[in-house]
VMD Tcl script that draws the C-alpha trace (Angstrom):
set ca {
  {-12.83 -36.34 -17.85}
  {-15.75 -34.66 -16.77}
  {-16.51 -30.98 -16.17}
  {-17.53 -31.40 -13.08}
  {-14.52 -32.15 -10.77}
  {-12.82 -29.70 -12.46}
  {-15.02 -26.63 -11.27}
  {-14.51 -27.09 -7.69}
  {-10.68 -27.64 -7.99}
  {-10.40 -24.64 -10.26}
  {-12.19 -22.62 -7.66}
  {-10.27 -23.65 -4.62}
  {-7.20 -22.78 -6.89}
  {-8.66 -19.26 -7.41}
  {-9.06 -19.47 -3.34}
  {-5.87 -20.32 -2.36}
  {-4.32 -17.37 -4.68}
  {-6.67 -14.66 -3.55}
  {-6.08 -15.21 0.04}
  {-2.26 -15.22 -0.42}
  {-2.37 -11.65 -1.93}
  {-3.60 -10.68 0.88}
  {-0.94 -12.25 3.42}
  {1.16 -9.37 3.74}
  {1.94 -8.41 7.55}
  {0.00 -4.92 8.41}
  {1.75 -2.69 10.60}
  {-1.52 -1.38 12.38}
  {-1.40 -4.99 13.74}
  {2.41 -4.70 15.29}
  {4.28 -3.02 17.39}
  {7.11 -0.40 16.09}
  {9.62 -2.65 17.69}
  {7.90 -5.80 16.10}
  {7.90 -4.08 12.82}
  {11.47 -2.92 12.84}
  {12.17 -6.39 13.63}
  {10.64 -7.85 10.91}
  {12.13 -5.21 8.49}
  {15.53 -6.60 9.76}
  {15.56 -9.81 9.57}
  {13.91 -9.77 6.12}
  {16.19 -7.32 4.74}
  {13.07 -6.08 2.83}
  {9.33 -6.54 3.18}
  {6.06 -5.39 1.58}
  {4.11 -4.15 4.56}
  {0.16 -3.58 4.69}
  {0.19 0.17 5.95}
  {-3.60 0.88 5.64}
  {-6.52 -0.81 4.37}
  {-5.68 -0.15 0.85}
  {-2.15 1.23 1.64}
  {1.13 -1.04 1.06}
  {4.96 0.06 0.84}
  {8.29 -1.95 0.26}
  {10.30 -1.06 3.59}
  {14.07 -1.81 4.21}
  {16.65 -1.86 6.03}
  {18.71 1.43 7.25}
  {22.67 0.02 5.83}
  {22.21 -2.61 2.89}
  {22.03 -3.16 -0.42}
  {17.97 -3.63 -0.80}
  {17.65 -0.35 -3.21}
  {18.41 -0.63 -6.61}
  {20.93 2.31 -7.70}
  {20.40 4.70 -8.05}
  {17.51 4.69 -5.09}
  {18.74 5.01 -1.49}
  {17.37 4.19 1.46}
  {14.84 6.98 3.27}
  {13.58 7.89 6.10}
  {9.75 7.47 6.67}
  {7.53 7.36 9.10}
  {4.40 4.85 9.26}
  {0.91 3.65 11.69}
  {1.92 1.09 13.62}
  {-0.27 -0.61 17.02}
  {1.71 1.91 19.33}
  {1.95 4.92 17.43}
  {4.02 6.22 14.73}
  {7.37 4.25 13.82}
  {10.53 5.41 11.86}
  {11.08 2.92 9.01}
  {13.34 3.40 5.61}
  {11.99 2.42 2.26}
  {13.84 3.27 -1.08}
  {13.76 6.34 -3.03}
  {15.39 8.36 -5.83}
  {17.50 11.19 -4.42}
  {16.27 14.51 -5.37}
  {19.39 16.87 -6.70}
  {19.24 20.53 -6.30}
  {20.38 21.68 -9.25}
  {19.07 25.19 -10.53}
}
mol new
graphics top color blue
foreach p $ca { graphics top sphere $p radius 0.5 }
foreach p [lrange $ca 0 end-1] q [lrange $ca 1 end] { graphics top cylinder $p $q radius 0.2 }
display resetview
């Protein structure tokens, strides 16, 4: 088989997979309410926060954080303002 058909396939391949990195939703494009939505119904989504910026967000009561992470409050750009979202975290213990 000749090189030559396999260039241009190879390249749409590389593409394809470049484009889908980048197919994350973005919260500066959504509402709060369309973004708490989203987080809902996915139980957990990678969300586009800034133009190099990206977070795993969940929801509020679940399972989605992986003990011994818990689910936290924070706070995040969206097309309306600022919206209260949960993403996972380690608790921090005050021991002295």
């Amino acid at each position: 088989m000749p090189a030559r058909p396999i260039a241009p396939i190879a390249a749409a391949m590389l593409i394809a997979a470049t484009s889908m990195a980048y197919a994350r939703p973005d919260t500066r494009a959504m509402t709060c309410e369309q973004t708490q939505q989203l987080i809902q119904s996915r139980r957990a989504v990678v969300l586009s926060t800034g133009r190099n910026t990206y977070d795993r967000y969940v929801r509020q009561y679940g399972n989605e954080c992986d003990w011994p992470e818990a689910p936290v409050t924070s706070y995040i750009r969206t097309l309306d303002g600022q919206c209260r979202v949960h993403r996972c975290e380690e608790p921090v213990l005050g021991l002295r």
